[in-house]
C-alpha positions, -999 to 999 in steps of 0.1 A, spaced: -246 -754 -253 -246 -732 -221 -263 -750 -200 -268 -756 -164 -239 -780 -143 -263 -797 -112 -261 -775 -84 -241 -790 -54 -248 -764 -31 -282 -754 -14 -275 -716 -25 -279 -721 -63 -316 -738 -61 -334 -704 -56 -328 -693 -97 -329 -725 -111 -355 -705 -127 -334 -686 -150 -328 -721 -169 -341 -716 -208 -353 -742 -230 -328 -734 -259 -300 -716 -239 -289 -709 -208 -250 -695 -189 -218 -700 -201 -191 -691 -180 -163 -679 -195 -130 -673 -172 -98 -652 -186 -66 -671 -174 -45 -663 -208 -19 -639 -189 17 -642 -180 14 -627 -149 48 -604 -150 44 -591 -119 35 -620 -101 67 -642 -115 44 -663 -139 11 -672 -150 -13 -669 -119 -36 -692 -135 -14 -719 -126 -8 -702 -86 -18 -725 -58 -23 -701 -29 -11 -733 -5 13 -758 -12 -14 -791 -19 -43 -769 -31 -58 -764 -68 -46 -741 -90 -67 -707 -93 -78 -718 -127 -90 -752 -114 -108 -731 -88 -121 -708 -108 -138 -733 -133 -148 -752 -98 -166 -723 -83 -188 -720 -115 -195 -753 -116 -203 -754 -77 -227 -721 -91 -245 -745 -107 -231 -735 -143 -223 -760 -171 -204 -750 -197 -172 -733 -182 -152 -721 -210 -115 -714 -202 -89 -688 -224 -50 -695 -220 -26 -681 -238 7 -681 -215 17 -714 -211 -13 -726 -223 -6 -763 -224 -2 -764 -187 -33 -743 -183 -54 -765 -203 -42 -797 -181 -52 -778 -148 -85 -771 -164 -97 -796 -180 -88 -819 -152 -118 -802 -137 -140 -799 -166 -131 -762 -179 -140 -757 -221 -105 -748 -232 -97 -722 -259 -62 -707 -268 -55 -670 -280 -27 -669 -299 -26 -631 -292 -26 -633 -257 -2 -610 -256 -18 -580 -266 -37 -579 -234 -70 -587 -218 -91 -576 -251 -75 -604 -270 -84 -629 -245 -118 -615 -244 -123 -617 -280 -115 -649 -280 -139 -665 -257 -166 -647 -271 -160 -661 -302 -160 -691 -290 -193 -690 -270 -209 -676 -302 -208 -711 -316 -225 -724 -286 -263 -719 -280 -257 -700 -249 -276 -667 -243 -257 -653 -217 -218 -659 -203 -208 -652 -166 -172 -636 -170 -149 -641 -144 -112 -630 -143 -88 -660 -128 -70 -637 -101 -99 -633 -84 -94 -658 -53 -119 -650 -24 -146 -651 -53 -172 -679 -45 -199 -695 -58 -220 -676 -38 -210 -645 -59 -219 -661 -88 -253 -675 -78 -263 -637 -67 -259 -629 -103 -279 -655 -117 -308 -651 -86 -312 -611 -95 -317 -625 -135 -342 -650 -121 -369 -635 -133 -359 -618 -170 -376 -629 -197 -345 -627 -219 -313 -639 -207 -297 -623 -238 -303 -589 -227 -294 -588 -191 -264 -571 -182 -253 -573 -142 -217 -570 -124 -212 -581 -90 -200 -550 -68 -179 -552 -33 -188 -521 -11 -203 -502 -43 -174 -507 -64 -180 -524 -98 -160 -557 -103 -163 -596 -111 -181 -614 -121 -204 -601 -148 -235 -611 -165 -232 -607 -199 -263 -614 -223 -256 -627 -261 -271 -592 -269 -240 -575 -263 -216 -601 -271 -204 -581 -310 -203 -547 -292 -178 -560 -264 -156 -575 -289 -151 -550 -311 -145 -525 -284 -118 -551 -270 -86 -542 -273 -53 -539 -257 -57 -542 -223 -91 -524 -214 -114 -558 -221 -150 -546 -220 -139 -513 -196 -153 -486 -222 -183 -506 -230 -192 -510 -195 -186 -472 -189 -209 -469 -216 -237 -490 -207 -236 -489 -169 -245 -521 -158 -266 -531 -129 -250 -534 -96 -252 -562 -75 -237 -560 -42 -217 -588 -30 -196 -570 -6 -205 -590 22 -194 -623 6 -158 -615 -7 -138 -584 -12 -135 -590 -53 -96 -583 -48 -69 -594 -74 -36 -604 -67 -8 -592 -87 22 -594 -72 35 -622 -42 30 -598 -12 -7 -602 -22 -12 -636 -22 
């Protein structure tokens, strides 16, 4: 079930309200790409030569968010990717279509989380590297008080731009899948639905990295 990792930081204990009785977060993290561009998979990138690779930080930083169940996609070298994660406790599922793009890895993870008793997932993209804990945990404190975790819908914006993570409540789990495809991922549905904005420019910049200059 999705429930809540104990928090290790002093950040997370103002929403420990948002816990539910029968449900709770997932997180789910999409690290299934080959990363063309970047000269392989960035899941498995160490931005220094001793440090974690950004899927092990990216399951970390959930974690550290005070979130339980951190459920990981790979597709690309997948075997590799599921070492790095689970050494850290990531939830490990494969998409044998990885390479169709992001809405196959989407799909994927949210079929997976449907079998879980979560109500809502934090989705978080695995290139993502000044992304902290504290990102997450302003997402979870601005649901802190909603009665229904399965309705709540909230991305994390960096100087009013819309980016990662984002909030995603079991309520619109069927409509982002089947409006994943290719390599748009929940894009249209997002357009769609506008979700609420949560500012977090003041805590990272929400880049990606695609290529080597941008590491």
């Amino acid at each position: 079930m999705g429930d809540f990792h104990t928090p290790t930081h002093d950040y997370v204990t103002g929403w420990q309200s948002v816990r539910m009785a029968d449900g709770g977060v997932a997180g789910l993290v999409l690290a299934a790409g080959a990363g063309r561009r970047m000269g392989g998979p960035k899941a498995l990138l160490r931005l220094t030569p001793s440090g974690p690779s950004l899927v092990e930080t990216a399951v970390t930083r959930l974690h550290d968010a005070g979130v339980g169940d951190v459920h990981v996609v790979a597709g690309s070298a997948a075997d590799q990717v599921r070492v790095r994660a689970e050494r850290v406790g990531g939830l490990v599922v494969e998409a044998a279509d990885w390479a169709e793009g992001m809405g196959a890895s989407l799909r994927r993870g949210l079929d997976a989380l449907s079998r879980t008793g979560a109500d809502a997932a934090l989705l978080m993209l695995v290139d993502l590297p000044d992304v902290g804990a504290e990102v997450h945990a302003r997402l979870l404190t601005a649901v802190a008080d909603e009665g229904d975790l399965t309705a709540v819908l909230v991305r994390a914006a960096y100087d009013g731009l819309p980016g990662h993570p984002v909030l995603l409540g079991r309520a619109h789990w069927a409509a982002v899948r089947e409006g994943a495809v290719g390599d748009s991922g929940a894009r249209d549905y997002f357009k769609d639905q506008r979700p609420r904005l949560v500012e977090c420019g003041d805590l990272a910049s929400g880049r990606d990295i695609d290529r080597p200059a941008d590491v």
